[in-house]
N, C-alpha and C positions, 0 to 999 in steps of 0.2 A: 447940751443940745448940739454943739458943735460936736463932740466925740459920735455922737449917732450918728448924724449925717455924711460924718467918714466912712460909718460902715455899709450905710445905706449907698454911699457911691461905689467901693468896692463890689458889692452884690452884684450890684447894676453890669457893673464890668465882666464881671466873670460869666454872666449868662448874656453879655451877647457875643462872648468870645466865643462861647458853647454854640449861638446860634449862626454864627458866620463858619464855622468846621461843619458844623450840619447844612449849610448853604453848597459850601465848597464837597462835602459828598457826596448830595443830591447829583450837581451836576456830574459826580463825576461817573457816578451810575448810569447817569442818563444818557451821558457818552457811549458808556460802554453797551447800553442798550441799543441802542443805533449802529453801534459798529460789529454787533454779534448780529442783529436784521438783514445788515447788509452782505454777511456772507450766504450764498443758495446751501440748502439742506444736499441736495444730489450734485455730484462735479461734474461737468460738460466733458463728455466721453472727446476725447480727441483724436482726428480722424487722419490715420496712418499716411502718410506721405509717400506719395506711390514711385517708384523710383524705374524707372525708365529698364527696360533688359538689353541688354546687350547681346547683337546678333555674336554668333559663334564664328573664331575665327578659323579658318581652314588650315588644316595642318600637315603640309606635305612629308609624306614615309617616302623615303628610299629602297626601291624594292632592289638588291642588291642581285645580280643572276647568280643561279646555282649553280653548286659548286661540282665541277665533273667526277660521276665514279668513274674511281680506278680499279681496275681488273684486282683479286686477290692476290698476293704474291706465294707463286708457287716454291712449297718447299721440299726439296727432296727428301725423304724417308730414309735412311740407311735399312738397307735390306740385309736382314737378320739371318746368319748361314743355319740353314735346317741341318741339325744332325739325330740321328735317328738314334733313340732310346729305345731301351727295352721297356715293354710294359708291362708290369709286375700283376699277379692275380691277388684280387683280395684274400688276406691273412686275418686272423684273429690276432687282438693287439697285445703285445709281450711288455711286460717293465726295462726292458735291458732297451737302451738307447743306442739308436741305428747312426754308426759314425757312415759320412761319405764315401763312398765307394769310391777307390784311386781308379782313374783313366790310364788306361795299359799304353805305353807309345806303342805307334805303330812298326811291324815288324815283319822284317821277311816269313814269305808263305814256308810254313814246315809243316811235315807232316804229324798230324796228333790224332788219337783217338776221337771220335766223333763222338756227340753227347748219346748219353742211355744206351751206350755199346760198351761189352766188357772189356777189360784189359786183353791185351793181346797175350796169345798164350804161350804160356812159358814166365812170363816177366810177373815180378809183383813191384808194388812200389810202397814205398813206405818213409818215415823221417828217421834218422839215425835215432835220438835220442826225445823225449818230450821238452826240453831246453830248446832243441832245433826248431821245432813245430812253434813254441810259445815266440820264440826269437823272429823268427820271417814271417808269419801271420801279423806280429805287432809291427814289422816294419812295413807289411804292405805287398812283401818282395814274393808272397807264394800266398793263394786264393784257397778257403779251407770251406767248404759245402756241405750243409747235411742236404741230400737231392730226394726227395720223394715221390710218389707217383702223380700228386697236384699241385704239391708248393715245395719251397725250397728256402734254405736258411743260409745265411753265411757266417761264419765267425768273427768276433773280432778278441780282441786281446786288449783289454785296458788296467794298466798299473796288476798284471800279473791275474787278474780274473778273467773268464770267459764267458762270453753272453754272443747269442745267437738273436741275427735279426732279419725282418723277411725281406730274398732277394731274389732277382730273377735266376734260373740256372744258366749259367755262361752256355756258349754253343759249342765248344770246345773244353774237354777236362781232361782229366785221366783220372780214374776212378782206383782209390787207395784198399787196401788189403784193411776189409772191417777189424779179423783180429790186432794189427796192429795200432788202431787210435786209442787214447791213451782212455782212460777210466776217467778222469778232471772233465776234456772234453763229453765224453758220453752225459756224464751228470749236469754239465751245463744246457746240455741241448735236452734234456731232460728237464731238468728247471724251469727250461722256458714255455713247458706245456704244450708243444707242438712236436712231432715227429718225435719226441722221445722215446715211446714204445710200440713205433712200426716195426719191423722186424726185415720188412724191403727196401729201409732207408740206404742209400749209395753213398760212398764218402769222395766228393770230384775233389781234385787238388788242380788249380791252376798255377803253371810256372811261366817263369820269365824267359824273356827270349833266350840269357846263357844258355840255362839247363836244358831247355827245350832243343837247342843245336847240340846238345852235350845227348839228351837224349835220341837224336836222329841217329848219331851219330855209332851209341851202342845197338839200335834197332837194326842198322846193315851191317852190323860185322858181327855181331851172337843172333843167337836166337834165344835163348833163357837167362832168367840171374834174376836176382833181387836189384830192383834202384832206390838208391839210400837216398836220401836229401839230407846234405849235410849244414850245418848252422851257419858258415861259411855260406852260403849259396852253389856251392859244386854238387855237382852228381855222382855218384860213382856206380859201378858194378857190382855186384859181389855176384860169386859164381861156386 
């Protein structure tokens, strides 16, 4: 009887341990039910705090005076000496390449044949030898012209070739004896498609001031002869 009654008091214990945890959860639900009631379903919109504006404050610019124009500053130009070229007539364009024409110094007045007038009669003029001709053409020192009746060509002499290119007729020449130019020249001026087979082409030679005083010189004391031009740059007579 005694051993029952132990057990019968343990039972006893354990269910009202169970019923005081169930005591203690009730409340504790019941707490929390009250404290979930008391918060509102919508939150109280809060009502922006208006903040005063501030006047604007004034802000002084310096208007600083303008600054005075000054006149442009005047610059002299160098004035550029006019010299007077000749003006060349349109030509049909050749392969041979036109070297600068040398600028003759200036030279006392002599007397020379005038352009597109013949040799004066009596005289022929001619180069000694084709050496002579190739020699002072390539130096520059004697002007060598095929002259035709609208255009006109001049030679030049480069590394022993000849080519012909288009230039005004000088205003002063002397006009060379056709049979004597050489066959090389004829074919180059020939080559170049222009004046090669006029048959009124004039051959002008311009010289340099020596020969040119060298020729005044035989013109008052002969009246006829052959004038050579020699490789030298002299002139001579033959008679």
């Amino acid at each position: 009887m005694n051993r029952g009654d132990a057990d019968a008091g343990g039972v006893a214990d354990l269910q009202t341990d169970i019923m005081r945890f169930m005591a203690i959860l009730a409340l504790c639900l019941v707490a929390i039910f009250a404290l979930v009631q008391s918060i509102p379903l919508m939150p109280t919109p809060v009502e922006p705090v208006a903040v005063p504006e501030s006047e604007p404050v004034p802000v002084e610019i310096e208007t600083l005076p303008p600054e005075p124009v000054l006149p442009p500053p005047v610059v002299e130009e160098p004035v550029a000496a006019l010299v007077d070229a000749p003006v060349e007539s349109p030509v049909e364009t050749i392969t041979a390449e036109a070297p600068q024409e040398p600028v003759e110094e200036p030279v006392e007045t002599v007397t020379e044949t005038p352009a597109n007038a013949p040799t004066e009669e009596g005289f022929t003029l001619r180069f000694e030898s084709d050496l002579a001709l190739t020699r002072l053409v390539a130096r520059n020192e004697v002007g060598l012209y095929a002259i035709g009746e609208q255009r006109s060509f001049r030679m030049s002499v480069n590394r022993g070739s000849f080519s012909f290119w288009p230039a005004s007729a000088p205003n002063q020449y002397h006009e060379m004896d056709p049979a004597t130019v050489p066959d090389t020249v004829v074919t180059a001026l020939r080559r170049s498609g222009s004046l090669g087979t006029d048959p009124s082409v004039k051959w002008g030679v311009t010289l340099p001031a020596t020969m040119r005083q060298q020729l005044d010189g035989y013109l008052a004391e002969f009246t006829s002869g052959a004038l050579v031009i020699e490789p030298d740059g002299n002139l001579r007579l033959e008679r």
